[in-house]
Every structure is written in structure tokens, then in C-alpha cells.
C-alpha positions in Angstrom: -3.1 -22.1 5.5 -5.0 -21.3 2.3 -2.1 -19.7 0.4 -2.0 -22.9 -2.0 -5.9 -23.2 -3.2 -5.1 -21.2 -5.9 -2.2 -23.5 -7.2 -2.8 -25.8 -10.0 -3.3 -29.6 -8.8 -1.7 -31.2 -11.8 -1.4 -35.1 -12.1 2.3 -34.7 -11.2 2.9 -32.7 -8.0 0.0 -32.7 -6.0 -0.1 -35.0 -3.5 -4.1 -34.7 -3.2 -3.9 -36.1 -6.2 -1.6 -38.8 -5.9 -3.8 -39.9 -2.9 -6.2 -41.0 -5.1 -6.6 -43.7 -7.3 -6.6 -41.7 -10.3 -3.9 -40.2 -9.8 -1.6 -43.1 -8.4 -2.5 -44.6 -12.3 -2.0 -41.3 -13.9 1.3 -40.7 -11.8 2.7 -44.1 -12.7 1.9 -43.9 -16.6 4.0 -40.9 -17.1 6.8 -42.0 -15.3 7.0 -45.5 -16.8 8.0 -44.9 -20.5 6.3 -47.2 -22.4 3.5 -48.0 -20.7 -0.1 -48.0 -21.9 1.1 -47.7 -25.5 -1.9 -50.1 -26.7 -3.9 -48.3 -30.1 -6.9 -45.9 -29.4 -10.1 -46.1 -31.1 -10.3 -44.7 -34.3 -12.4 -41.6 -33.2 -9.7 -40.3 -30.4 -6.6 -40.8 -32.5 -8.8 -38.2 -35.1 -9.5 -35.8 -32.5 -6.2 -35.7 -31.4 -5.2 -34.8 -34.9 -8.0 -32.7 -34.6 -6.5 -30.8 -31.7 -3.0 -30.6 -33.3 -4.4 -29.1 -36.4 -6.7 -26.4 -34.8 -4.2 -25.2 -32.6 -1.3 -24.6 -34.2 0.6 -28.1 -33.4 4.0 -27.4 -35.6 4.4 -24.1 -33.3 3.8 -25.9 -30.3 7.0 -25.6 -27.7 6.7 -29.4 -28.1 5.2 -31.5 -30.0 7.4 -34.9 -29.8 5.5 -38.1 -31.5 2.4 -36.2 -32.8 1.3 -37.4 -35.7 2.9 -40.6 -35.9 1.1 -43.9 -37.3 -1.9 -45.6 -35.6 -1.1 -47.5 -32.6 1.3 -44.5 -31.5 -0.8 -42.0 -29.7 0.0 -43.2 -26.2 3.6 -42.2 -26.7 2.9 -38.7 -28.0 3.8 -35.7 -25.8 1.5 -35.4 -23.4 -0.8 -38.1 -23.4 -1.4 -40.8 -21.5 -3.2 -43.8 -22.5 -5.2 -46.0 -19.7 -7.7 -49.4 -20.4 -6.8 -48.4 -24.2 -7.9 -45.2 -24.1 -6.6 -41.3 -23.7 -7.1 -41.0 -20.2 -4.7 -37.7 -19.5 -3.9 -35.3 -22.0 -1.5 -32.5 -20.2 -0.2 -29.6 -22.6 -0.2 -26.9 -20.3 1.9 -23.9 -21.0 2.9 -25.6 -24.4 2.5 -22.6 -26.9 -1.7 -23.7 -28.2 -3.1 -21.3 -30.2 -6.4 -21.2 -32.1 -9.6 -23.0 -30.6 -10.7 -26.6 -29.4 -12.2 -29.0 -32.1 -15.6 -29.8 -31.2 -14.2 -33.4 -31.9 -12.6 -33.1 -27.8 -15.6 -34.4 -27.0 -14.8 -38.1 -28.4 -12.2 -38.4 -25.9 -14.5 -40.1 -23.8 -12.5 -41.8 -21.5 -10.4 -38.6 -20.4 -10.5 -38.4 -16.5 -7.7 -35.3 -16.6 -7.5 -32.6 -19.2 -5.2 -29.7 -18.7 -4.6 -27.1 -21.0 -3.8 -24.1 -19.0 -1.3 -20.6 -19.7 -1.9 -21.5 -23.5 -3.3 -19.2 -26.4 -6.5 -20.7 -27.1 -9.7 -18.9 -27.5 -13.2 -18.7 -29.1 -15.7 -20.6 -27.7 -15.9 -23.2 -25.2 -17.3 -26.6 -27.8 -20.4 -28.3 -25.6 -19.1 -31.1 -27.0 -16.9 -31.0 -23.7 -20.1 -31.8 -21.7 -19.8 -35.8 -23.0 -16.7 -36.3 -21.3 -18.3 -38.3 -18.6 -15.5 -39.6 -16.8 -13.6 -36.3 -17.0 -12.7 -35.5 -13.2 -10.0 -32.5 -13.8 -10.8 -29.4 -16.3 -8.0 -27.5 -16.3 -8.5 -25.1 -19.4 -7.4 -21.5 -17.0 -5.4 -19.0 -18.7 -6.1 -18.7 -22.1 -8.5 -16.2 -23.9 -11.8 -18.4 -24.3 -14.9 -16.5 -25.2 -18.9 -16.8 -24.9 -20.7 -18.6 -22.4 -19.8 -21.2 -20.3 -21.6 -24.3 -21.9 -24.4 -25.6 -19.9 -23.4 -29.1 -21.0 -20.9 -29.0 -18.5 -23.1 -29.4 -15.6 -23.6 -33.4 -17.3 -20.1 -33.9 -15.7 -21.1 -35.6 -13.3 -17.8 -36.9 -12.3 -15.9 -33.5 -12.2 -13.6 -32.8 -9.3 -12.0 -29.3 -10.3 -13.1 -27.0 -12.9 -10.6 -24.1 -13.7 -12.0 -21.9 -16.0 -10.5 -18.9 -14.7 -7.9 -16.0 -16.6 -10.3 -16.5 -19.9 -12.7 -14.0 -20.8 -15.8 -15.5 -20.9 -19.3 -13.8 -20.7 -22.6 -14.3 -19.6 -24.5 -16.3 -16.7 -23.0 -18.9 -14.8 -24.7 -22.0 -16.0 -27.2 -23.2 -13.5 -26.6 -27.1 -14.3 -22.9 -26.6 -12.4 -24.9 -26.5 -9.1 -25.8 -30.4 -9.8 -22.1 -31.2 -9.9 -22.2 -33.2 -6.8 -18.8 -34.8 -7.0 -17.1 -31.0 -7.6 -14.8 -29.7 -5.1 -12.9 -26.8 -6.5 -14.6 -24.0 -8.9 -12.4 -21.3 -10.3 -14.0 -18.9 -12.6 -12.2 -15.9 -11.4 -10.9 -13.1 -13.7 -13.9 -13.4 -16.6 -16.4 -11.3 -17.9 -19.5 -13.4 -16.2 -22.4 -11.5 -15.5 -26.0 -12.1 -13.6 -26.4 -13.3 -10.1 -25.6 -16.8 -8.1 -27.3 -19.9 -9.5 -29.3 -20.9 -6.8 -28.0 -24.6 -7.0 -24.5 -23.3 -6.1 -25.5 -23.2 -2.9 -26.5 -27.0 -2.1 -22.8 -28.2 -3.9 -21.8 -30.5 -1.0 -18.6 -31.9 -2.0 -17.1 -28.2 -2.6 -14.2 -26.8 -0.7 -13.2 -23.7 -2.9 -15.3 -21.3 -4.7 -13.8 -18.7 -6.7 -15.6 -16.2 -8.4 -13.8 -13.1 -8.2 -12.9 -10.1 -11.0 -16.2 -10.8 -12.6 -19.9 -8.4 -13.0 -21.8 -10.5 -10.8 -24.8 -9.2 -9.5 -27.8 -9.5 -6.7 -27.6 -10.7 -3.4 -25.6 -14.0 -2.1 -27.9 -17.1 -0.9 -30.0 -16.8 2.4 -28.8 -20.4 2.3 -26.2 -22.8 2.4 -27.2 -26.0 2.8 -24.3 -27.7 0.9 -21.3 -26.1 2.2 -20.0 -27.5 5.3 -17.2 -28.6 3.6 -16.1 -25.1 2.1 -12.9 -23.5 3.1 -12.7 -20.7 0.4 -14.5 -18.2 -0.7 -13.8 -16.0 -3.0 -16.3 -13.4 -4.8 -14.5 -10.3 -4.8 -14.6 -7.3 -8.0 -17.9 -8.0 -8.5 -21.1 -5.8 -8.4 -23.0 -8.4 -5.1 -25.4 -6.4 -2.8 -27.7 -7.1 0.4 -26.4 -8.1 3.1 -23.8 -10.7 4.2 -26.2 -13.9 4.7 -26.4 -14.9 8.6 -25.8 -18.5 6.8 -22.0 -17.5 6.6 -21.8 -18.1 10.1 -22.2 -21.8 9.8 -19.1 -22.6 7.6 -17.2 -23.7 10.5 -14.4 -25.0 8.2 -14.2 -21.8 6.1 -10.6 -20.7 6.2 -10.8 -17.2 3.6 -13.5 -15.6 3.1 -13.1 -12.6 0.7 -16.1 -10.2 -0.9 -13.9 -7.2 -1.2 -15.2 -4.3 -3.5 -18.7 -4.9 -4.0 -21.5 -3.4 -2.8 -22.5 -5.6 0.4 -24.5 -3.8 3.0 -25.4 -3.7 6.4 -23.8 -5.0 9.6 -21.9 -8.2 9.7 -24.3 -11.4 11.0 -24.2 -12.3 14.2 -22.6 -15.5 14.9 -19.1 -14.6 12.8 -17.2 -15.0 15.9 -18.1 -19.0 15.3 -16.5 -19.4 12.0 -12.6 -21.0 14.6 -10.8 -22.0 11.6 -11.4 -18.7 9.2 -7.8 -17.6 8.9 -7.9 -14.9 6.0 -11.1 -12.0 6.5 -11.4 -9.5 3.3 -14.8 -7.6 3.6 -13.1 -3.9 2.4 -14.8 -1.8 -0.3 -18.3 -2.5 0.7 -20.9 -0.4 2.2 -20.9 -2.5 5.5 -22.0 -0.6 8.7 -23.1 -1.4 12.4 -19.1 -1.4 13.8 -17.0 -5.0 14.9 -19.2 -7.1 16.5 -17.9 -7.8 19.7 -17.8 -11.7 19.3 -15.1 -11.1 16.4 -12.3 -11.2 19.0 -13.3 -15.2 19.3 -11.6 -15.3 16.1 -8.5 -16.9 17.5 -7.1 -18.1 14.4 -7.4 -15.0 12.5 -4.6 -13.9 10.5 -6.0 -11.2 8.6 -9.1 -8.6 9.3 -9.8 -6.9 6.0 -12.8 -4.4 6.8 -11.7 -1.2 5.1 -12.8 1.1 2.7 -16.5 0.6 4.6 -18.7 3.3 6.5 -18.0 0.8 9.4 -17.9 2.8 12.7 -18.2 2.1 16.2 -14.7 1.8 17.7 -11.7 -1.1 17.9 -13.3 -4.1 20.7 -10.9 -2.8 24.0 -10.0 -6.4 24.0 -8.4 -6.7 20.2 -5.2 -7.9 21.6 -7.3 -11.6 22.3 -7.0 -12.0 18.6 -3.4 -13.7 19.4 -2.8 -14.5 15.6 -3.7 -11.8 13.9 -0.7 -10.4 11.1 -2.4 -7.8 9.4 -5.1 -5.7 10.3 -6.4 -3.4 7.4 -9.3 -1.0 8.8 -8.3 2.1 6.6 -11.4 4.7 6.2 -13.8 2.8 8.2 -15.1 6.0 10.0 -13.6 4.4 13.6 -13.4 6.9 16.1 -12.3 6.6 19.9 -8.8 5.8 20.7 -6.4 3.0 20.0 -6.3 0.4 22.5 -3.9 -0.8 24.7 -4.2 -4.7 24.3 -3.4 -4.3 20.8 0.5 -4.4 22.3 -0.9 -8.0 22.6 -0.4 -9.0 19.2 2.9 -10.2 18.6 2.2 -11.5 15.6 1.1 -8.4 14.0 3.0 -7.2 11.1 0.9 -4.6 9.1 -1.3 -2.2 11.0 -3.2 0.1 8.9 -5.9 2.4 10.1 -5.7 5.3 8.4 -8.1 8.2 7.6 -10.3 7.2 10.4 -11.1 9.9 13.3 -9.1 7.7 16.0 -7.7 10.2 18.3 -5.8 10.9 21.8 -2.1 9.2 21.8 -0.7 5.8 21.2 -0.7 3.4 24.1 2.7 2.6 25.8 2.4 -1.3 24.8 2.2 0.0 21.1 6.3 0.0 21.4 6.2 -3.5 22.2 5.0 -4.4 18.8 8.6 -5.9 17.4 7.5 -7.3 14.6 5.6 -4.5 12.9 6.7 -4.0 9.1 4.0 -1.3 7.9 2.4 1.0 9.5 -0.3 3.5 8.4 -2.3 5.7 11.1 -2.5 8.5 8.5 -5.5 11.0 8.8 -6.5 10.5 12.0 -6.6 12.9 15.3 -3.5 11.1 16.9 -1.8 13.2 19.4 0.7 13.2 22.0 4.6 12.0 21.9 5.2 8.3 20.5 5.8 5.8 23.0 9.5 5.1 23.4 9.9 7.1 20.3 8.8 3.6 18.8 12.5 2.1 19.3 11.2 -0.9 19.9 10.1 -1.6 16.2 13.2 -2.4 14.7 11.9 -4.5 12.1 9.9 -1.5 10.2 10.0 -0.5 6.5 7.1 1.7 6.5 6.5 4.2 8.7 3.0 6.5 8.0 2.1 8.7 10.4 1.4 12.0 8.9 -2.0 14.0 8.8 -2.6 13.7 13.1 -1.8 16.3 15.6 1.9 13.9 17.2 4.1 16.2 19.1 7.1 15.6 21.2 10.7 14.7 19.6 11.4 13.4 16.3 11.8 9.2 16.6 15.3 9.4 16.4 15.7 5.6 16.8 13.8 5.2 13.5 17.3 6.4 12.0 19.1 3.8 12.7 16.4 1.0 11.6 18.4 -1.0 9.1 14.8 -1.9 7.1 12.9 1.6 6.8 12.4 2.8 3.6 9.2 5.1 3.9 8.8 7.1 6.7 6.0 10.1 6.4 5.4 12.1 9.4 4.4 15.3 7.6 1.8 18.1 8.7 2.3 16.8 12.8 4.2 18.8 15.0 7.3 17.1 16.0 9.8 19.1 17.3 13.9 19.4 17.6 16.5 18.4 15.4 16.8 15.2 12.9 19.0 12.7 13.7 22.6 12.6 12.5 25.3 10.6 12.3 27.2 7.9 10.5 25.6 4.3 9.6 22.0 6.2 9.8 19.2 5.8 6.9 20.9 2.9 5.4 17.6 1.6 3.3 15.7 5.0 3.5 13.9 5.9 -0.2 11.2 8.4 1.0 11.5 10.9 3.9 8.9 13.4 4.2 8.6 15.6 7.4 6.4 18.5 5.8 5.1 21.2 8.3 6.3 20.3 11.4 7.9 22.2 14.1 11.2 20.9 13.8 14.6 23.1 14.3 18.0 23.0 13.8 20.6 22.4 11.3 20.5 19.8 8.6 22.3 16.5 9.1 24.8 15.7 7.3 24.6 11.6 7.8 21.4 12.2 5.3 24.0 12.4 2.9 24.7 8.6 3.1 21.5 7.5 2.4 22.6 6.3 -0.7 18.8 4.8 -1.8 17.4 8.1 -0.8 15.0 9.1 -3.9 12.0 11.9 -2.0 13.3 14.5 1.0 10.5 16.7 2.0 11.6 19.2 5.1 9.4 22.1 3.6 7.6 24.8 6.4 9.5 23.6 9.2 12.3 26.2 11.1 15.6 24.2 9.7 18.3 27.2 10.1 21.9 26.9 8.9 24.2 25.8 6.1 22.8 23.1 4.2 25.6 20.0 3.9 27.8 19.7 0.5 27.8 16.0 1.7 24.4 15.7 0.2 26.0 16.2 -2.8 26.8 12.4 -2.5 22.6 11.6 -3.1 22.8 10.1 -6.2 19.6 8.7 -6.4 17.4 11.5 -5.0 14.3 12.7 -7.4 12.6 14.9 -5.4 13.9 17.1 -3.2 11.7 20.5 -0.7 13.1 22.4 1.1 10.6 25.7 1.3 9.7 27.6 4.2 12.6 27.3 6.7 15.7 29.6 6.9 18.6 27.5 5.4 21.3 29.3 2.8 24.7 28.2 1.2 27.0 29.4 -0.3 28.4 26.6 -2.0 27.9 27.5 -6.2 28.0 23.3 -7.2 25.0 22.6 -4.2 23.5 25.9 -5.2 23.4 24.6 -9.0 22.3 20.9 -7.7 19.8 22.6 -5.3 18.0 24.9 -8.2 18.1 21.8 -10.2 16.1 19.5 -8.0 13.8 22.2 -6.3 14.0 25.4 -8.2 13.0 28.4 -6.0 14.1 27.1 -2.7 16.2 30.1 -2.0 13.2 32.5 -2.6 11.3 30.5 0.0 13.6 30.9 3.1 13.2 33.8 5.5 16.7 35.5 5.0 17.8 38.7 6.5 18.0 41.6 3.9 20.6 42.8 2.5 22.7 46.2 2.4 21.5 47.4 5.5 23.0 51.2 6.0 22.2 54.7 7.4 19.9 56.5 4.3 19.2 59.8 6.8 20.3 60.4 10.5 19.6 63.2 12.9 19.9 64.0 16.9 16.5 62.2 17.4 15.9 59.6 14.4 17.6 57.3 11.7 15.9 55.6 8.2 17.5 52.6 7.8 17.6 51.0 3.8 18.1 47.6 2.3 17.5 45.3 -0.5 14.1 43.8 0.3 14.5 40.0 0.2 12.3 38.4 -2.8 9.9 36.2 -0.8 7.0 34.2 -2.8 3.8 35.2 -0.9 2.5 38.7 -0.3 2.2 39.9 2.6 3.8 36.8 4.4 6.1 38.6 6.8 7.8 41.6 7.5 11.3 43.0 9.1 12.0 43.6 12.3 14.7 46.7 13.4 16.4 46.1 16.7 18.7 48.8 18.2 20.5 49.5 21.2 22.6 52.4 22.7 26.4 51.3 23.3 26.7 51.5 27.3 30.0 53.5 27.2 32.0 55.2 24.6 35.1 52.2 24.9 32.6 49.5 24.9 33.4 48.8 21.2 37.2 48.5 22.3 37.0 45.3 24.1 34.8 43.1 22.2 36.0 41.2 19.1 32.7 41.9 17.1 29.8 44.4 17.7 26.9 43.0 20.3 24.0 42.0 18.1 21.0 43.8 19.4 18.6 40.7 20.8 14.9 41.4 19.7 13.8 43.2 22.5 15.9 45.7 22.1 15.3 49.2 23.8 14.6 50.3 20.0 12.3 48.8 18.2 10.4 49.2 14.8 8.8 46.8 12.3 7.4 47.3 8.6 4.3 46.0 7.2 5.7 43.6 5.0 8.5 42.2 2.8 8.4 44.7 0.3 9.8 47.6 2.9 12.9 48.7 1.6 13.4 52.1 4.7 12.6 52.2 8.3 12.8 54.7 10.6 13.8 55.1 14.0 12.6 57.9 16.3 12.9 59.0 19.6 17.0 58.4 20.0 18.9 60.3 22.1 21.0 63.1 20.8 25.3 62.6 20.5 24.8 58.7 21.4 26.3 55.6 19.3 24.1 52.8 18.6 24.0 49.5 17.3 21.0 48.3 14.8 20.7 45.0 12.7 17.8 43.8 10.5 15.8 40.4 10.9 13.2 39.4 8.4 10.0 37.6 10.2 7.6 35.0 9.0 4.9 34.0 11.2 3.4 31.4 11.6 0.1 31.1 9.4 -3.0 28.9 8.8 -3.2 28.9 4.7 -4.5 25.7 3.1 -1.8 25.8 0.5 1.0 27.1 2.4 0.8 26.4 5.9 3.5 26.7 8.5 3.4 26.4 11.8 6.6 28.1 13.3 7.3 31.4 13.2 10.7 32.1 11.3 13.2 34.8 12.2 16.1 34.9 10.4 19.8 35.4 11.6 20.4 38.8 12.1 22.0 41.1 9.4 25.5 42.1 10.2 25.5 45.1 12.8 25.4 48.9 11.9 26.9 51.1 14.1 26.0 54.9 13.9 26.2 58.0 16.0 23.2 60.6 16.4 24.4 64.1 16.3 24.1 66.7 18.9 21.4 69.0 18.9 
């Protein structure tokens, strides 16, 4: 694994160290007290004064023995003394402020110098480039300006240099690619500039290159001749262009290779499916083209494929699931098209899949529910389609679930409900259909639920009501009917709250206050019946029919529908405990032009005959890129009117 590359190697913990000879002394001097307390030369003990007076030694978090008479300087906080010299001096994190005396550089016989996560700054002193025995450069983290000096490429003994977190400027010096002893090079997180020394290339003792969060330009090396050793490889955030070299292909021992967000072309070189030990691939944000070469599936020790953000194309390789280690796969708006395949059930590894805003389409494949160890998913904005697999019950273990923006139909996942991890779950502008899960124990770590423009029915659950961590709930423009629950009343934590566009109502006044509080206009929004329907006019043939209109948002949006029906004998009304509502297809119908109707009439009824008549407002279903909604909503039905035409 790489995952430690980027950790310091100080002369303490790191057992790379220790291995050495070096550090075996250094380890050993620090953990003997008073060993190697023999006097320094004149010149060192002053530029450790030096040091302590330029940066700010009486604030330092500790400054034990500094200062103290000649002959003492091996027993001063952080330094260690070796053949009667300084040979480690170790103050990271230890409050340094100011700059570095150009007097470092008489600390000749340093091998280890660490002054990381401290506050020093200006410029790097070239004086640092006569420390000829200095094998460790650990100076990362503070806020050092100017170039790099070139003098450091006279190290010629220098193991690790760590120059990164500063904010240094300019070209990286040339004379570092004759460092031949240098196995780690962090620079990452400047403000260098220009393109790769050449030399860089033929460094053949290094293992890690880091150049990342920098303005590097121009085109990576056509060759490599020095790198068979390197396993990282890191120039991401930088401005690099041309192609990825074919030379890439030969670092058999490279375990990460990341150029994310730059401006690399072209398709990938052949021969990538050679590089068996890469482990970690981040390639996104480039302008790489020509699709996954089919050898990439060779890959077998692939953890993560990193290749959005590209204008890619071409489609997954059918035989993905071969790639037996992979754990996260990000190919996110890499204009893929062609379906999903079904060996990626393979991957049983696989814990992030994202492949969103591609133009992947048809459905997911059955083995996709075999994926049990899946913690985010994100297939947003693709063509998807179909019901999901098992309703995806088999992937207990998710906490994002992204699905929305595809053309998925079939039932709502209800398993997803009772996943004990989920937190996100958007499924909005799909069409799933019937009612949300309810229940108790449901939603426990839910935080975002957005189901926007669906076709889903029903009432509201009340079990939502428990989600206690529940902060979004988006169930706008689908056909939710009913009573929405009090017990949501209980969601303490909620922030944002839509519920447009279906045909829900309350009349509870404390959720009606809570409701206009969190999403102000919902009432307006759903497709109510009107109200005060009753008998304006009626003669032996026709009846107008008035009401309050109901105060829906868009113009023109809907309209009401009049349903009426003859009683079928004069005592019907005798033995029923409520008056038949007339179904939609009445024998009587009529329909205004649009919400604003406040009178309907009737015509053609038959003379001395009782009818029934109710009211239903419509909404159809409409294609409106601000307001869509794909259901058509008819409300409940107003309470029945009864009337009698007279006798001619």
C-alpha cells in the first residue's frame, strides 16, 4: 500500500530509517541521555545561536538548554551531537518563526535536519547547499519563499527532500536531477512554475516523486531511464499537457500514479496493462480520449481507477469484473455510453462506484445486487432504465445512494429503508412508482431524501417521522394523496423540506404553522378540490354549478372536472349512509378550461329527476423544464351535491 509515502520518516519512528546505519546512531543518541555531549566547533555552536535568535527561540514551545555555555550544545533540545559534531537537529512543530540564518550552512556535519509544521519563511539561504553530508531535509510546512536554491543539487548525499506546504516560486532547479543518492522528492503544495527538468528523469535511486498543487507546465519526459525504482508519482493541480509518455508503461514497480487536473491529452499508452503492482490510478480532469484500453483489466492489483472528468468514451471492458481488487472506481463524465456490465457483480471488493453523467443506458444487471460491500453509489445522469435488481437489498452496507436524473421504473427500494448506514439517498426525476416505505426502526441514519418527480402514490409514512438525523425531504411532483403525519412534527433536525405538486392537506394548525415555516406555499401547490360547491341556477334541462376556485401557482396548469349522475330510484338515498360519489365517467360530464373557473354548467338533464354532482380539480401531467410532473393529479372529490331538476 502507498497510503504512508506521504508520512514524515523522522529519525524516531520510521523503521526505514532505523534500518540504516544512520539512523541506528541517530536512534540511539536520543535515547541515551548524555551521550555525545563532547563541545562543537566554534562555528556550529554560533549558528545554533544563530538559529535561536532568528527564529524566535524564547517563544519556542521548547527551548530546554539553549543557550547554555560552550561544551553544552549536545544536550540542548533537539540536537544531537555525533564524532563531535551536530549531526541531527530535530525541532519540528516547535513554534519557529522568522527565517533561517545563512550561518545553517556551517553545520557541516548535519546528516538529518528537520524543521517541519513550523512558522518560518523568507527565503531558502544557499548556504544549505554546503551541507555535504546532510541525507534528510525535512523543512515542509512552513511559509518559505523564492526559489528553490540551486545549491541544493551539491547534496550529493541527500536521501529525502521535503520541501513541500511552503510557498515557494519559480523553476525547479535543474542541479536536483544529479541527486543520485535521492529517493523521496516532495515539493507539493508551492507556487513552482516552468516545466520538468530534464534530469529528473534519469534520478535512479528515487521511489517517490511529488509534485502536486503547483503551475507546472509542458509535457512530461518521452523518457525514463532512471525510474525503475519509482513507486509514486504524483504531479497532480498542475497546468502538464501532451500526452501520457508510453515510458509510463515501464515502471513496473509503480504503485500510484496520479496526474489529475491537468491538461493531459490523448489516449492512454499502450502497455499500461503491464504496470502489476500499480495499486492507486488518478488520471481525472484531463482531456484524455481513445476509451479503456482493453489490457487495463490485467490490472489485477488495482485498487482505484480514477479516469473521470475526461472526454474518455468508448464503453466499460465486458470483462471489468477481472479487476478482482478494485475498491473504487470513479469514471464520472467520461462520455461512456453502452450499458453496465454484468461481471462488474464480480468485484467484491468494490466499495465506491461512481459513473455519473455519462450516457450509460438500458438497466442494471442482476449481479449488480450482489455487490455487498458497496458504500457510495453515483449513476446520476445517465439513461438507466428498468426496475433495480432485487430492489438492491442486497447492499446493506450503503450510505449513499445516487440514482437520480435516469429513466428507473418499477417500485421504490423499499429494503433501502431499513439500511442502518444510508444517509443520502437521491432518486429524483426517475419514475418509480407506489408508496414509501413505512414502519418503525426505518431511516435510522437518513440526512437527505430526495425523491423529486417521480411517479410515486400513496399516503405519507409516518415512520419518516423517526428519522431523527433527517435534515433535506424532497417528495415534490409526485401523486402523494392524504393527511400528512403530525408525527413528523418529531423532525427536529430537518432544514429543508418540498412537498409541491402532489395532493396532500391537513388540518392540523401546529403542522400547518411548522409546514409554512419550512416550505412556504406548499398548500398552494397541491391539487385540492374547490370549495363551496352549490346549485347558482337550475332548470328542467340544465344546472350552473359555483365554487371558490382553488389558488394554484401556474396558469393554466389544470382545470375541474364536474361528474354527475341520476339517482336510480327515488328511495335510493334511504339506504345508503352517505350519497354515492359520482366516479369520473359519470353519465354527466363537463370540464372548464382552467383553474380560474368559478361556474359550470350542465345541460341536457332530464326533466323532475334528482342527481348527484361533485367537483374534482385536475392537473395533468406536463413537460415544463421548471415545473415538470409526470402524473396526472385528480383530487378527492368535493363533498356531493344533491339537486332535483324541475318538471317542464
Amino acid at each position: 500500500m502507498m497510503s504512508g509515502l506521504k508520512q514524515i520518516a523522522p529519525c524516531f519512528p520510521s523503521r526505514e530509517i532505523r534500518a540504516s546505519m544512520l539512523g541506528l546512531v541517530c536512534w540511539l543518541l536520543a535515547a541515551l541521555p548524555g551521550v555525545g555531549q563532547a563541545q562543537i566547533p566554534a562555528n556550529e555552536r554560533q549558528a545554533l545561536l544563530d538559529l535561536y535568535a532568528q527564529t524566535n527561540g524564547p517563544d519556542w514551545i521548547e527551548d530546554s538548554g539553549w543557550g547554555g555555555p560552550p561544551g553544552s550544545e549536545c544536550g540542548w533540545f533537539g540536537v544531537t551531537c555525533l564524532n563531535g559534531q551536530v549531526g541531527d537537529l530535530r525541532l519540528a512543530a516547535n513554534g519557529l518563526s522568522g527565517s533561517l540564518p545563512v550561518s545553517i550552512g556551517d553545520l557541516d556535519g548535519l546528516l538529518f535536519l528537520w524543521l517541519s509544521f513550523n512558522d518560518l519563511g523568507g527565503p531558502l539561504p544557499s548556504s544549505l547547499g554546503n551541507l555535504a553530508r546532510l541525507q534528510y531535509l525535512y523543512l515542509d510546512g512552513n511559509a518559505f519563499s523564492g526559489g528553490i536554491p540551486a545549491s541544493l543539487g551539491q547534496l550529493g548525499a541527500l536521501q529525502w527532500l521535503l520541501l513541500h506546504d511552503n510557498q515557494l516560486s519559480g523553476p525547479i532547479p535543474s542541479g536536483l536531477g544529479s541527486l543520485s543518492e535521492l529517493r523521496v522528492l516532495r515539493l507539493y503544495d508551492n507556487q513552482l512554475s516552468g516545466s520538468l527538468p530534464p534530469g529528473l528523469a534519469s534520478l535512479t535511486s528515487i521511489e517517490e516523486i511529488d509534485l502536486s498543487g503547483n503551475a507546472l507546465t509542458g509535457a512530461l519526459p518521452s523518457s525514463l531511464p532512471g525510474w525503475g525504482q519509482l513507486r509514486l508519482l504524483d504531479l497532480s493541480d498542475n497546468a502538464l499537457t501532451g500526452p501520457l509518455p508510453a515510458a509510463i508503461a515501464e515502471l513496473v514497480r509503480l504503485e500510484r500514479l496520479a496526474i489529475q487536473r491537468n491538461q493531459l491529452k490523448g489516449p492512454l499508452p499502450e502497455g499500461l496493462g503491464g504496470l502489476a503492482a500499480l495499486r492507486e490510478l488518478y488520471l481525472d480532469g484531463n482531456l484524455i480520449g481513445g476509451g479503456l484500453p482493453a489490457e487495463i483489466v490485467e490490472l489485477s492489483q488495482l485498487e482505484i481507477l480514477s479516469l473521470g472528468d475526461n472526454p474518455l468514451g468508448g464503453e466499460l471492458p465486458s470483462t471489468i469484473g477481472q479487476m478482482s481488487a478494485l475498491r473504487e472506481i470513479y469514471l464520472g463524465d467520461a462520455e461512456l455510453a453502452g450499458s453496465i456490465p454484468s461481471s462488474l457483480g464480480q468485484l467484491d471488493e468494490l466499495e465506491r462506484l461512481y459513473l455519473f453523467s455519462n450516457q450509460l443506458e438500458g438497466p442494471l444487471p442482476a449481479a449488480f445486487n450482489q455487490l455487498s460491500g458497496l458504500v457510495e453509489i453515483n449513476l446520476a445522469g445517465n439513461q438507466l432504465s428498468g426496475a433495480l435488481p432485487g430492489g438492491l437489498s442486497g447492499l446493506v452496507q450503503l450510505e449513499r445512494l445516487w440514482l437520480e436524473g435516469n429513466r428507473f421504473s418499477g417500485p421504490f427500494p423499499a429494503a433501502v429503508a431499513e439500511f442502518q448506514a444510508l444517509s443520502s439517498l437521491r432518486l429524483q426525476f426517475n419514475c418509480f412508482s407506489g408508496p414509501l416505505p413505512d414502519g418503525p426502526g426505518q431511516w435510522a441514519a437518513l440526512v437527505e431524501l430526495d425523491v423529486r418527480v417521480n411517479c410515486l402514490t400513496g399516503e405519507l409514512p409516518t415512520g419518516l417521522g423517526e428519522a431523527a438525523s433527517l435534515e433535506t425531504l424532497r417528495l415534490s411532483a409526485n401523486d402523494f394523496s392524504g393527511s400528512i403525519p403530525s408525527e413528523w412534527l418529531a423532525l427536529d433536525s430537518i432544514i429543508a423540506l418540498d412537498l409541491y405538486d402532489n395532493r396532500l392537506d391537513t388540518d392540523d394548525p401546529t403542522l400547518i404553522a411548522w409546514l409554512d415555516a419550512l416550505n412556504p406555499s406548499w398548500a398552494r401547490w397541491q391539487t385540492r378540490p374547490p370549495e363551496d360547491l352549490s346549485v347558482a341556477a337550475v332548470d328542467a334541462t340544465s344546472v350552473t354549478l359555483s365554487w371558490t376556485p382553488i389558488d394554484y401557482p401556474l396558469q393554466q396548469a389544470g382545470y375541474y372536472h364536474v361528474s354527475a349522475e341520476s339517482d336510480p330510484s327515488l328511495f335510493a338515498d334511504r339506504f345508503e349512509s352517505a350519497l354515492p360519489v359520482p366516479p369520473l365517467d359519470a353519465s354527466f360530464q363537463a370540464a372548464s378550461t382552467d383553474y380560474s373557473a368559478s361556474a359550470l354548467s350542465l345541460v341536457d338533464l332530464v326533466p323532475d329527476t334528482v342527481y348527484r354532482v361533485v367537483v374534482r380539480s385536475i392537473t395533468p401531467a406536463r413537460v415544463d423544464p421548471v415545473f415538470p410532473q409526470q402524473n396526472t393529479l385528480i383530487s378527492r372529490p368535493t363533498a356531493v351535491l344533491q339537486f332535483t331538476t324541475p318538471a317542464q
